[in-house]
C-alpha positions in Angstrom: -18.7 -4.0 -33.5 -18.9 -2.2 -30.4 -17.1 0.6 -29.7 -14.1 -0.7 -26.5 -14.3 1.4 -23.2 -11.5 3.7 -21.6 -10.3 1.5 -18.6 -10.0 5.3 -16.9 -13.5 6.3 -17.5 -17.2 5.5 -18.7 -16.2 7.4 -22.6 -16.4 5.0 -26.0 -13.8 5.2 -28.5 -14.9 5.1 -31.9 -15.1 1.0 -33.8 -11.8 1.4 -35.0 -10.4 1.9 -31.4 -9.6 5.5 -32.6 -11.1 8.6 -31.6 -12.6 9.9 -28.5 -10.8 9.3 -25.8 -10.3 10.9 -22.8 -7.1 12.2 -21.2 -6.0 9.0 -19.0 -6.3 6.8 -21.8 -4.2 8.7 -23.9 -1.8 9.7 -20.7 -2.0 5.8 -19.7 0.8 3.1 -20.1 0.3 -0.5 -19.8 1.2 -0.3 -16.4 -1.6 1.6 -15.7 0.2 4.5 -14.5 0.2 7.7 -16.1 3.2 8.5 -19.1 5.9 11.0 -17.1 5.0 10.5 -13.4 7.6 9.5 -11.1 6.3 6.3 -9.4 7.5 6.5 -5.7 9.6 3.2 -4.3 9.3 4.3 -0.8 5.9 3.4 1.3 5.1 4.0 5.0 2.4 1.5 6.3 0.8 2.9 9.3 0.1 -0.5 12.0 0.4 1.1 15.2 -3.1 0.8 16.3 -4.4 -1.5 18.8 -7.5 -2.9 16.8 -9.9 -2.0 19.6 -12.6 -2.6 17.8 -11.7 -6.1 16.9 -11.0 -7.3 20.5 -11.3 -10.1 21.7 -9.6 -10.8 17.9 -6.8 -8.2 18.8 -5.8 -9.0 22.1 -3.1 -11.6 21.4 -2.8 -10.2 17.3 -1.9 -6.5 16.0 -4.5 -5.9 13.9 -2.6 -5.9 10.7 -1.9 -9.1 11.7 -5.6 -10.9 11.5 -6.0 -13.5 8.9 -7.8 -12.9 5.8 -7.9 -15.9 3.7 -5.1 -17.6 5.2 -2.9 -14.3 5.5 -2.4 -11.3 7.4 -4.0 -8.2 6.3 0.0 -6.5 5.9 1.2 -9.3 3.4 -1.6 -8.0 1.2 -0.5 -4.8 1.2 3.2 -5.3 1.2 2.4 -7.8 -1.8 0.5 -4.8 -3.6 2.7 -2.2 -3.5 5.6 -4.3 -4.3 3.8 -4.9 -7.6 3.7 -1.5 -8.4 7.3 -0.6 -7.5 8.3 -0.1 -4.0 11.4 -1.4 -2.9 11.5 0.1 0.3 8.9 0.2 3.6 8.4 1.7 6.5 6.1 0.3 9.6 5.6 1.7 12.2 4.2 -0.5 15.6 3.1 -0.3 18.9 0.7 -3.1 19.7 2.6 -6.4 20.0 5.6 -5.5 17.3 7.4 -8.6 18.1 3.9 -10.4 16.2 4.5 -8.2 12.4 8.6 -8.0 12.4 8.8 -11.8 13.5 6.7 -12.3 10.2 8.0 -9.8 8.3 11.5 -9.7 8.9 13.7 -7.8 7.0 11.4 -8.1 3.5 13.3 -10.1 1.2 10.8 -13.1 1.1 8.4 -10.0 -0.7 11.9 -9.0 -2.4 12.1 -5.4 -0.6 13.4 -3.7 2.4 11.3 -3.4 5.3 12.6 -1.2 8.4 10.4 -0.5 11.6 10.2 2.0 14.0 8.5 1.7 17.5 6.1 3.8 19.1 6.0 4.0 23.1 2.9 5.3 22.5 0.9 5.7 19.3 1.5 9.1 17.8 -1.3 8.6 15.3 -1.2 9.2 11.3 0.7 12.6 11.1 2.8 11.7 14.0 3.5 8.0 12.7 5.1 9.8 9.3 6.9 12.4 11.3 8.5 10.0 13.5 9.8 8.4 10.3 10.3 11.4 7.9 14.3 10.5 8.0 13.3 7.2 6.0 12.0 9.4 3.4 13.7 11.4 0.2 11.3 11.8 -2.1 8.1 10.7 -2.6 6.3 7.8 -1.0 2.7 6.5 -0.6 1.4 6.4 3.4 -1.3 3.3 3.8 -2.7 2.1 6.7 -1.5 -1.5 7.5 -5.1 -2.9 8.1 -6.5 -1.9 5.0 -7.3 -3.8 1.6 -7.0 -2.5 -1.7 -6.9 -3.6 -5.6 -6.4 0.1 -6.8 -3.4 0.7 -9.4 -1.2 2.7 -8.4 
């Protein structure tokens, strides 16, 4: 029987399961996370930006807005981190804000808080977390509202 693989790393255990493994499968809960570290349940999702780049796509949607298989790029993210814990978000908007918090709302269809602050004009990544460093008491994750990701957490 084959030896099984650490789901961390490219190192074998031994047939019996036992045996050399490295430090994140030993570290490692079910969860995925590692044994001991405090999970943050605060996030800031940075969707300021005017999706340039995307235009003529972005003119009448914010970019964390455009549709990806039927949903908006947020609701993926807001889905994600809401599996692994967070309970509370941040995002911050310039371009057409009245597009994310009439979808968004207040959170509880994802079964968290969701609280927005407005830019008059973007203050970029640094400034976006600054602006909303009151929202914060501990640790949180920042992630940009436009991005996809199946990473744990």
């Amino acid at each position: 029987m084959p030896g099984r693989r650490c789901g961390w790393c490219t190192r074998s255990t031994n047939q019996a399961g036992r045996g050399a493994r490295c430090g994140w499968t030993q570290m490692a809960r079910k969860d995925g996370r590692a044994r001991g570290a405090s999970q943050p349940t605060k996030a800031m999702l940075l969707a300021a930006g005017q999706g340039t780049r995307l235009m003529p796509l972005t003119d009448q949607t914010p970019k964390c807005m455009v549709r990806v298989g039927g949903r908006p790029l947020l609701e993926y993210t807001i889905t994600w981190l809401r599996r692994y814990g967070v309970q509370e978000v941040v995002i911050n908007l310039h371009h057409l804000p009245a597009a994310v918090t009439g979808y968004f709302g207040d959170g509880s269809r994802w079964d968290l808080m969701i609280t927005y602050t407005q830019e008059p004009e973007p203050l970029g990544t640094a400034g976006g977390v600054k602006n909303a460093a009151a929202f914060f008491d501990g640790p949180f994750f920042v992630w940009y509202g436009d991005n996809l990701s199946t990473c744990r957490l």
